[in-house]
C-alpha positions as CSV (number, residue, x, y, z in Angstrom):
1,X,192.4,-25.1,72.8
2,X,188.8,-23.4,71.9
3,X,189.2,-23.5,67.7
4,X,187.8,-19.8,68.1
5,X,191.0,-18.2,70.3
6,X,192.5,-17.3,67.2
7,X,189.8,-15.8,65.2
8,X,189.8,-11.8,66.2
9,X,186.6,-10.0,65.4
10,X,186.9,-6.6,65.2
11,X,184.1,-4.1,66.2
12,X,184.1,-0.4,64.9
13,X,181.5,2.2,66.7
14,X,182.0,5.5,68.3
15,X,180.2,9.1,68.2
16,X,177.5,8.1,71.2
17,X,176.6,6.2,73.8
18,X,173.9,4.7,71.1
19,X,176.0,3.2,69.1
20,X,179.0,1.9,71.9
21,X,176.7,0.2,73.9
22,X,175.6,-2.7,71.7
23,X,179.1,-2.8,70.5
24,X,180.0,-3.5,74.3
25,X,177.5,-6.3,74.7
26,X,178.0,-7.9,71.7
27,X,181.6,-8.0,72.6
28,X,181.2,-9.4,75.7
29,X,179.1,-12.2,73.7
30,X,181.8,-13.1,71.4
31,X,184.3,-13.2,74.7
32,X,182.2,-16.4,75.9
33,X,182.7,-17.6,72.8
34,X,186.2,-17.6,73.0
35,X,186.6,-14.9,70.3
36,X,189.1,-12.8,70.4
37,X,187.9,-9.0,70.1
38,X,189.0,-5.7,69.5
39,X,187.7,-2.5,69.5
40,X,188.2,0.7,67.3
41,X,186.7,4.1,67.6
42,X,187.0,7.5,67.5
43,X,188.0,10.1,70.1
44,X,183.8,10.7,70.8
45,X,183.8,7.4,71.3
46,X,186.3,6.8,73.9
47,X,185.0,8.1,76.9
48,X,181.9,5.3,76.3
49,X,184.4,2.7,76.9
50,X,184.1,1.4,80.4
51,X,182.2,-1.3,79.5
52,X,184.8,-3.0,77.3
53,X,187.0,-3.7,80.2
54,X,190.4,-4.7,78.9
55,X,189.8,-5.2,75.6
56,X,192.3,-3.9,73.5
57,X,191.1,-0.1,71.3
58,X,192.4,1.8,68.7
59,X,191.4,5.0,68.6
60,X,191.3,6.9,64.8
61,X,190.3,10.1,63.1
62,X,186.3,10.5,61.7
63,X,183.9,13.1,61.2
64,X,180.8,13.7,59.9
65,X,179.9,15.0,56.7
66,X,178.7,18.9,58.1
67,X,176.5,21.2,55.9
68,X,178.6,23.8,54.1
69,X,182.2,24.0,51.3
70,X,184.2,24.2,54.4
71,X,182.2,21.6,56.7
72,X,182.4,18.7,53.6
73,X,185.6,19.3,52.9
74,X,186.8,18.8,56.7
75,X,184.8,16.0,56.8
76,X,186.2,14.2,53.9
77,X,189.6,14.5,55.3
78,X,188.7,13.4,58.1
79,X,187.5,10.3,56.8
80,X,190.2,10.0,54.4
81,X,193.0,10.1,57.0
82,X,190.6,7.3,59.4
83,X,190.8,4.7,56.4
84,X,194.7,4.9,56.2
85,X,194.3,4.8,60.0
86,X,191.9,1.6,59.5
87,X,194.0,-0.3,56.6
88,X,197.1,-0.2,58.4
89,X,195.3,-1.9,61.4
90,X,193.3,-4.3,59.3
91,X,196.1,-5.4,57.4
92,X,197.8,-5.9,61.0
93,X,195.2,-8.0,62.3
94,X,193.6,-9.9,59.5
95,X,190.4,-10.0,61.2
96,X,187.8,-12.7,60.6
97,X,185.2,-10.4,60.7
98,X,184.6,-7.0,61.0
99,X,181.3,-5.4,62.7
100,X,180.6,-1.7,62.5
101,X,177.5,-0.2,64.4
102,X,176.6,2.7,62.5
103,X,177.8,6.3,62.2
104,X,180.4,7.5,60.9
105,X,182.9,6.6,63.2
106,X,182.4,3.0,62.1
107,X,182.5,4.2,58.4
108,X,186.5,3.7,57.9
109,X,187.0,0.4,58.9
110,X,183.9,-1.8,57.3
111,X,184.4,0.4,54.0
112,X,188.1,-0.9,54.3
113,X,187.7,-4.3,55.5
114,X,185.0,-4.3,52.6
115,X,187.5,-3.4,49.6
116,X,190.0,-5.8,51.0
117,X,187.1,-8.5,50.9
118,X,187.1,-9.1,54.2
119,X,183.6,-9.9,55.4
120,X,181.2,-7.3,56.9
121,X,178.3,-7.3,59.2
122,X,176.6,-4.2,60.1
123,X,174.3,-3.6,62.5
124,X,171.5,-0.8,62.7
125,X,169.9,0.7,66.0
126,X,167.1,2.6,64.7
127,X,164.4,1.9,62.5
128,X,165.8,4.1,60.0
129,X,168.7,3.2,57.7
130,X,171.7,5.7,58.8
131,X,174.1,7.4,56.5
132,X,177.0,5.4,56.7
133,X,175.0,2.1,56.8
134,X,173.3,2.9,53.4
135,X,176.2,3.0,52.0
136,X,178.0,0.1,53.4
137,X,174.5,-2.2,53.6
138,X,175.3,-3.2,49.2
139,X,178.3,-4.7,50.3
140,X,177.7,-6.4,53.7
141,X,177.9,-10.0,54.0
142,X,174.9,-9.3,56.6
143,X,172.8,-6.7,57.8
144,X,171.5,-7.0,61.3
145,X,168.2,-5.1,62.0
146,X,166.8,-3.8,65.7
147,X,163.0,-3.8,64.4
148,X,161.4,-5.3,61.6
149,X,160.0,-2.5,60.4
150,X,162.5,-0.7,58.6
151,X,162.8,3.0,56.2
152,X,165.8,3.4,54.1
153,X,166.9,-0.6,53.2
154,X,166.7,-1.2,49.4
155,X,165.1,-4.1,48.1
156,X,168.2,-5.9,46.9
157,X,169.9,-5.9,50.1
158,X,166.7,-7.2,52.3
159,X,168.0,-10.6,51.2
160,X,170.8,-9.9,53.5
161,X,169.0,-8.8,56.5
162,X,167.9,-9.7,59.6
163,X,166.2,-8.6,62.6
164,X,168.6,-9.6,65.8
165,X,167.4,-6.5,67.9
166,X,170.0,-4.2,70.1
167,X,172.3,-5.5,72.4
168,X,171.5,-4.1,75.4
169,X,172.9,-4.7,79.4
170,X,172.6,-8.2,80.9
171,X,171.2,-6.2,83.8
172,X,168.3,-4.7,81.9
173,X,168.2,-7.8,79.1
174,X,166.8,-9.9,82.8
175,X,163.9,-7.6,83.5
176,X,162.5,-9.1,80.7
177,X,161.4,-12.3,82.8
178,X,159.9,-10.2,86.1
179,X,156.6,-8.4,86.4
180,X,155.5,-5.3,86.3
181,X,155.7,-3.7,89.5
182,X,152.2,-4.1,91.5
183,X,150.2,-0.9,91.0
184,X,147.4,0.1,92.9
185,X,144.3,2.0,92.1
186,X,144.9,4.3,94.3
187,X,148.4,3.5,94.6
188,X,152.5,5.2,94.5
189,X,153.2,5.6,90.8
190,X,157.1,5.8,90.4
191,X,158.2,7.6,86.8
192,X,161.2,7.3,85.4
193,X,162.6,10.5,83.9
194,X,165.8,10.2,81.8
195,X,166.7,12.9,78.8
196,X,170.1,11.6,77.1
197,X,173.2,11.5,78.3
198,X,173.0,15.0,79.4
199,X,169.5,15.5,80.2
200,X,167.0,17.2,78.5
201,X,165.9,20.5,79.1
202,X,162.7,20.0,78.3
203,X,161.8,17.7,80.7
204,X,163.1,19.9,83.2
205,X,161.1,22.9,81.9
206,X,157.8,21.0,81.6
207,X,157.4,18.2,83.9
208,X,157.7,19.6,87.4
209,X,155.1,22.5,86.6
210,X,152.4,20.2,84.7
211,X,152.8,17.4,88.0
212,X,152.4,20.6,90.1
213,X,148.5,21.2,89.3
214,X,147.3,17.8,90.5
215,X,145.5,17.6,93.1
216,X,147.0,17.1,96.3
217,X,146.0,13.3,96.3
218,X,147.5,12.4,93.4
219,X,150.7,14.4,94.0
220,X,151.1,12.3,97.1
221,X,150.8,9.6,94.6
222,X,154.2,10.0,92.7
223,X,157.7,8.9,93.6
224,X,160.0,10.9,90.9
225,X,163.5,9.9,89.8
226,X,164.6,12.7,87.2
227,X,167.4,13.0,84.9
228,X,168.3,16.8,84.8
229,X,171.3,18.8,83.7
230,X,173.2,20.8,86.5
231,X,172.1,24.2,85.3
232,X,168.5,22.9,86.3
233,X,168.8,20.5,88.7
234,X,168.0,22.6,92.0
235,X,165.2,24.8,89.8
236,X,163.8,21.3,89.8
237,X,164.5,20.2,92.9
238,X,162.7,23.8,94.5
239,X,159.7,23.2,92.1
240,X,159.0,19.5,93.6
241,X,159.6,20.8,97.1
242,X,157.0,23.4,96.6
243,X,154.5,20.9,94.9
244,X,155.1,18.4,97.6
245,X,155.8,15.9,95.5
246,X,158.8,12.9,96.5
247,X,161.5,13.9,93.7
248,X,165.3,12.2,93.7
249,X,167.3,14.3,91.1
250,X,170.5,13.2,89.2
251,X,172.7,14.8,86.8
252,X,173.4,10.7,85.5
253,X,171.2,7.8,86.6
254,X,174.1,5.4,87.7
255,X,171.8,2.5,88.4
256,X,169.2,2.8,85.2
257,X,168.7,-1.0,85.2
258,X,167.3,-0.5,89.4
259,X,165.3,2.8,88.1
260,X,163.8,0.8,85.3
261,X,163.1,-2.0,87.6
262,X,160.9,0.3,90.2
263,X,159.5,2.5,87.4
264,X,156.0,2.4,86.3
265,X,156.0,4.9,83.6
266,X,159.5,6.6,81.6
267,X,159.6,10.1,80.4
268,X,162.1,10.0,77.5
269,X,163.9,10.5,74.5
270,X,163.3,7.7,72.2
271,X,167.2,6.6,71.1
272,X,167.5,3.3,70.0
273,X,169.0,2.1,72.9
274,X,166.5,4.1,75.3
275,X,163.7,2.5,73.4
276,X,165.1,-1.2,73.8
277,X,166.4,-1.0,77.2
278,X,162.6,0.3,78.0
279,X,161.2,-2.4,75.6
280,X,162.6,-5.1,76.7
281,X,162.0,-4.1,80.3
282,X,158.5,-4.0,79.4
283,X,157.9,-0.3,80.5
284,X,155.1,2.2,78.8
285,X,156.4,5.2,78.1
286,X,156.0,8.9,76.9
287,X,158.1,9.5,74.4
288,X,159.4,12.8,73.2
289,X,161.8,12.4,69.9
290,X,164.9,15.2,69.8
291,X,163.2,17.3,67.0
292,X,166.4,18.2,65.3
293,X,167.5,14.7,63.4
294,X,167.4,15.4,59.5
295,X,165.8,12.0,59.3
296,X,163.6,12.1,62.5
297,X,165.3,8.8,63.5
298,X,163.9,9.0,66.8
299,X,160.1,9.8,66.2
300,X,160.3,6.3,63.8
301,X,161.3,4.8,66.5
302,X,159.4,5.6,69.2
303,X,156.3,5.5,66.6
304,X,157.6,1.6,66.2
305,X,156.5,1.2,69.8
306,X,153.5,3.2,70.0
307,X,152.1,1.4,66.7
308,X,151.8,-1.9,69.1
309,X,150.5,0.4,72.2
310,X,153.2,0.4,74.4
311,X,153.9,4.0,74.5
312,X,152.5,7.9,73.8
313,X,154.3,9.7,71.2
314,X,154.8,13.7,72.0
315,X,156.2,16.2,69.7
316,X,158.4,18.6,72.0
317,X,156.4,21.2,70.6
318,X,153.5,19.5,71.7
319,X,155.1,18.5,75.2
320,X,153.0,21.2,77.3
321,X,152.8,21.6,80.8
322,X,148.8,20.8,79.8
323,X,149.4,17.7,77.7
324,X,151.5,16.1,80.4
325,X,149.2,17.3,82.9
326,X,146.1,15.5,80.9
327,X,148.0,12.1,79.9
328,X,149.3,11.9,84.1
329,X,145.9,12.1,85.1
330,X,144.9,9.7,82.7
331,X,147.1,7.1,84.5
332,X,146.0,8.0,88.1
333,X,142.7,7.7,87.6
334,X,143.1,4.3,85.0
335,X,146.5,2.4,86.6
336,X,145.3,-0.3,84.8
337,X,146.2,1.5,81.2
338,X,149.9,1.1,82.4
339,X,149.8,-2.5,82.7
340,X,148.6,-2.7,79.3
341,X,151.0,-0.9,77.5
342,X,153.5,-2.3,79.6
343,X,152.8,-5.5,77.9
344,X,152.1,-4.5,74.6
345,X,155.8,-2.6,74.9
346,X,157.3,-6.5,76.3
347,X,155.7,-7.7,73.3
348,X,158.6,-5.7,71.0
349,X,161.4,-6.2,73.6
350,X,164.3,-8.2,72.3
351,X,166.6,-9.6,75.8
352,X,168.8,-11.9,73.7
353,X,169.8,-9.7,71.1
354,X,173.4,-9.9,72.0
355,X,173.4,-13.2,71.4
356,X,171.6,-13.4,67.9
357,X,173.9,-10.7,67.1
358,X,176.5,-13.1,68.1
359,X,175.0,-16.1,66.4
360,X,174.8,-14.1,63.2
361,X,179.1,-12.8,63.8
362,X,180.2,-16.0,64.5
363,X,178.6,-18.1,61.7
364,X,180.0,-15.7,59.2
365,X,183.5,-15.8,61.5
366,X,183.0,-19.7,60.8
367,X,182.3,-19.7,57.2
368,X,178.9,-21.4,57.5
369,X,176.5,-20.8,54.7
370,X,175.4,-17.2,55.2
371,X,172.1,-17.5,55.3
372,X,172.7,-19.7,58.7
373,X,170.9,-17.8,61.5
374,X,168.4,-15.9,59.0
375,X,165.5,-14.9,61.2
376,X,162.2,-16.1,59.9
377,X,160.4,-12.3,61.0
378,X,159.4,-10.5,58.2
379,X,161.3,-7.3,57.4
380,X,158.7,-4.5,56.2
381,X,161.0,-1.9,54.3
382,X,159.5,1.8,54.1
383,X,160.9,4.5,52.1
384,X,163.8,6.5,54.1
């Protein structure tokens, strides 16, 4: 019998796609381990659930702490009523360790398994602290970072940390190893455009009017796969039509890790897991951070990738059907400045971050000294 079939880790994520995801991968890590694993969330959460095949879920109450008397007050119950939810399933299942992913859906459960001294790991997508990870990270047994560079970790808990990177898709983890598709100077440039889980209307509004004034040559240049939500879709699909330009259209890429593997250049928002599924594909892209984050969690990170020169930050205020018309240009006439920032993004990608997640679990699981696994990259802490 594998010693580990008895030892059940539970995970705790929900809210988004952002944080589910490297809960699903490192899951599927600790399943080849011969870890038992289970999963709980919140309602948000359960519809991002595919990828844990049968793994057994509990689903309980969260919610976020909303501005406003009536909005904190709801929120605190909510939370309330999802750590009775989480104590009575922790005490149930003794777990060797439990792993939240940030948000606070995965509040209830580390905060519980915390003051029943149960150890903690939790594990942050973005290069900024979040909410409900500053206030678990004092009491973690270990913090697992997805960049070095990070704003919002105290001092006293850097001790603690360590850069792992985000899990991402085995699919998308193995573009890692394979070029960068062979661009000519004169050449098909395919672009990648993907806005969230619902797609960005932005992208929609901008993009196909700005690719619209090049010239004919370099129109017949582009091969487009777009991201857009239904209410835009055939505006788009008219505007490429016009333009002459080769377009496919989806309201939900099915096959991101194919897309990614064709694509020269990605329009996008800069999520965490965007930016490491694009990292570690080794893919420059234009990034344009959703403006409306308190903590601007996604301009850090898409900053984190432009610092090293594999991508072009742009405000959405700033994304004008002239800007994208200059920077497209740009990489018609100079191919060759995709190549680079291709590399330099490569350079950040992380493909085995499942399994240094993993390593970092299961050494705690195994009651090695905790410092086992403790990644020899520098963490640079910034102010939140």
């Amino acid at each position: 019998m594998n010693a580990n079939e008895n030892k059940l880790i539970l995970l705790s994520a929900g809210g988004t796609g952002g944080h589910m995801f490297p809960a699903a991968a490192l899951a599927k890590d600790l399943l080849s381990r011969g870890y038992r694993v289970e999963l709980v969330t919140d309602v948000r959460g359960r519809k991002f659930t595919s990828d844990f095949g049968d793994l057994p879920i509990t689903v309980i109450q969260a919610a976020t702490l909303r501005s406003g008397l009536f909005g904190k007050v709801a929120g605190v119950a909510g939370l309330a009523m999802g750590m009775v939810q989480a104590y009575r399933l922790i005490k149930r299942l003794n777990p060797a360790v439990v792993v939240g992913f940030g948000g606070y859906p995965s509040f209830p459960a580390v905060y519980v398994a915390q003051r029943m001294k149960l150890p903690t790991v939790i594990h942050e997508q973005n290069a900024i602290l979040g909410r409900a990870n500053s206030m678990l990270a004092p009491k973690a047994d270990r913090i697992a970072l997805s960049m070095s560079h990070i704003h919002g970790l105290e001092e006293g808990d850097v001790p603690r940390a360590t850069v792992t990177g985000n899990p991402i898709r085995d699919q998308i983890a193995a573009l890692y190893s394979k070029p960068y598709p062979t661009v000519q100077h004169d050449g098909i440039i395919r672009i990648l455009i993907m806005g969230g889980s619902m797609g960005a209307h932005v992208f929609s509004d901008i993009v196909p009017g700005a690719l619209a004034q090049l010239s004919p040559e370099h129109r017949a240049r582009l091969e487009i796969m777009q991201q857009a939500r239904e209410g835009d879709i055939e505006a788009v699909r008219e505007a490429y039509d016009r333009a002459g330009i080769k377009a496919e259209l989806a309201t939900f890429i099915k096959d991101v890790p194919e897309q990614l593997a064709r694509a020269h250049l990605v329009i996008a928002r800069s999520g965490a897991s965007t930016v490491a599924e694009v990292t570690t594909a080794g893919r420059p892209a234009i990034f344009v951070p959703y403006p409306h984050h308190e903590d601007q969690q996604q301009k850090i990170n898409a900053d984190a990738v432009a610092d090293v020169g594999g991508a072009w930050v742009m405000t959405q205020s700033g994304f004008t059907s002239e800007a994208v018309l200059a920077r497209v240009e740009t990489f018609l006439q100079n191919p060759e400045s995709l190549f680079r920032a291709a590399e330099h993004a490569r350079s950040i990608g992380r493909p085995d971050a499942a399994r240094r997640l993993g390593n970092l679990v299961t050494a705690i699981a195994s009651g090695w000294d905790k410092n086992t696994g403790k990644t020899a990259e520098p963490i640079i802490t910034k102010e939140g």
